[in-house]
N, C-alpha and C positions, 0 to 999 in steps of 0.2 A: 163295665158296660162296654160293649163290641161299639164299633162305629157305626155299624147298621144301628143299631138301636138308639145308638144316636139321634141319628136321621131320622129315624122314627119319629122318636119326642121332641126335636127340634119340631117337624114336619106339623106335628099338630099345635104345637106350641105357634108355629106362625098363621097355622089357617085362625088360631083363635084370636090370636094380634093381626089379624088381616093385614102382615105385611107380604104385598102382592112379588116382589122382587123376590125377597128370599122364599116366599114359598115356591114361586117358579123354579129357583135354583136349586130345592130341595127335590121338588118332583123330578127335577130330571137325571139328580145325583142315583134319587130312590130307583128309578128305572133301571140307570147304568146299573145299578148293583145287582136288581133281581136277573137281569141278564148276561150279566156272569155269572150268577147262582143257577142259571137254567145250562147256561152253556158248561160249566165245570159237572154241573149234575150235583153238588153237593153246597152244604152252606161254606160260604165263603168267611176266610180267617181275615183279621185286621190288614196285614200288609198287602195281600190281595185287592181287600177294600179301597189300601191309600192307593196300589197300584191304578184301579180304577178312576179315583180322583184326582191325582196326577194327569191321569188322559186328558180328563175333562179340563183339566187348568189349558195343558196345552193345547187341548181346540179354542177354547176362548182366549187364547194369546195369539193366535193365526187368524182367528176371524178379526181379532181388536186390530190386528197390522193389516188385512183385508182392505177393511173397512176405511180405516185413515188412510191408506192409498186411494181409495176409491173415493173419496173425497166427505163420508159418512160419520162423522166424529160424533156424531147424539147416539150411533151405533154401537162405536166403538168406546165409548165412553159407558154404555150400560155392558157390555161384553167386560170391562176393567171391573166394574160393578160386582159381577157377575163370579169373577176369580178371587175378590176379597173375601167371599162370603164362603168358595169353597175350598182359599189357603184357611182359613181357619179349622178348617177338620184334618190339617194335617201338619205332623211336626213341625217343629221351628226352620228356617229355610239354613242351611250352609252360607257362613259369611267368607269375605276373600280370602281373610288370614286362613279358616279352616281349611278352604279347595287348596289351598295356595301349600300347604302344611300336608295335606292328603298325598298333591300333587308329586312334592319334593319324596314324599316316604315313598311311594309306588313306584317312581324312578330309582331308588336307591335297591330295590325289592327286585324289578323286574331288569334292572339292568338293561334297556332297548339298545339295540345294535345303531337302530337308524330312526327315523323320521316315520318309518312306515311299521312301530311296532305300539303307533297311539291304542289301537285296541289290548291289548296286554297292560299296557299303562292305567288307561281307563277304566278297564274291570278294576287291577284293582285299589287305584282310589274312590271309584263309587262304592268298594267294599268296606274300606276304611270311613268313608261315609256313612252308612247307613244310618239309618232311625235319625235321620235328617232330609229335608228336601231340598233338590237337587238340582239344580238347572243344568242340565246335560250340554247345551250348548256351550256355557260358558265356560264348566267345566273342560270342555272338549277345547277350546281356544287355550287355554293356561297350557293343557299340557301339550297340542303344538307349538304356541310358542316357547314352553320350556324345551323342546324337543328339537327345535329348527335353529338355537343357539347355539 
């Protein structure tokens, strides 16, 4: 079963348990997707899909930090809501030891000259990554700091 289809039978699955959160969260996943299927012109494959869903985590992590700066925590607290329901459609997240393990092999691989070859680094420990989710920022912090050492 694709992830769109998922969504699918999640989507009806919740209009019929009228849970009003995760249906909202389905609708808007199911949008995001059909317009990447309109924009690419063709149906859309699983890592595409998680690419899409990924997006969406990260808008609802920027609005949830938004929000709790602006002093809106009932906001930001259904925004947090909002990201449990759609880390669950997508692999298990990368824990420290793994970035940390990625991090070390993609330095040993890419050899960096300097401080200024974190992109080369990056690529490829999110490659050694994959079929895992990925918090790019933090990823991004290990291998400056491994790199400004």
């Amino acid at each position: 079963m694709t992830l769109v289809e998922q969504v699918d039978g999640d989507l009806m699955r919740a209009m019929k348990e009228q849970e009003k959160l995760k249906l909202s969260v389905l609708r808007m996943m199911k949008s995001a997707l059909k317009l990447k299927e309109v924009e690419t012109g063709e149906t859309i494959e699983d890592e595409q899909a998680r690419g899409v869903v990924r997006t969406l985590v990260k808008q609802r992590r920027e609005a949830a930090q938004m929000y709790r700066e602006g002093g809106r925590e009932e906001l930001a607290e259904k925004e947090l809501a909002e990201i449990s329901i759609l880390e669950s459609y997508l692999p298990a997240a990368a824990d420290d030891a793994e970035m940390d393990a990625a991090v070390a092999a993609a330095i040993d691989e890419t050899r960096p000259a300097s401080a200024k070859d974190v992109g080369k680094v990056m690529k490829s420990a999110m490659a050694r990554l994959s079929g895992k989710t990925v918090d790019g920022r933090r990823l991004s912090e290990k291998v400056r700091a491994r790199l400004t050492v």
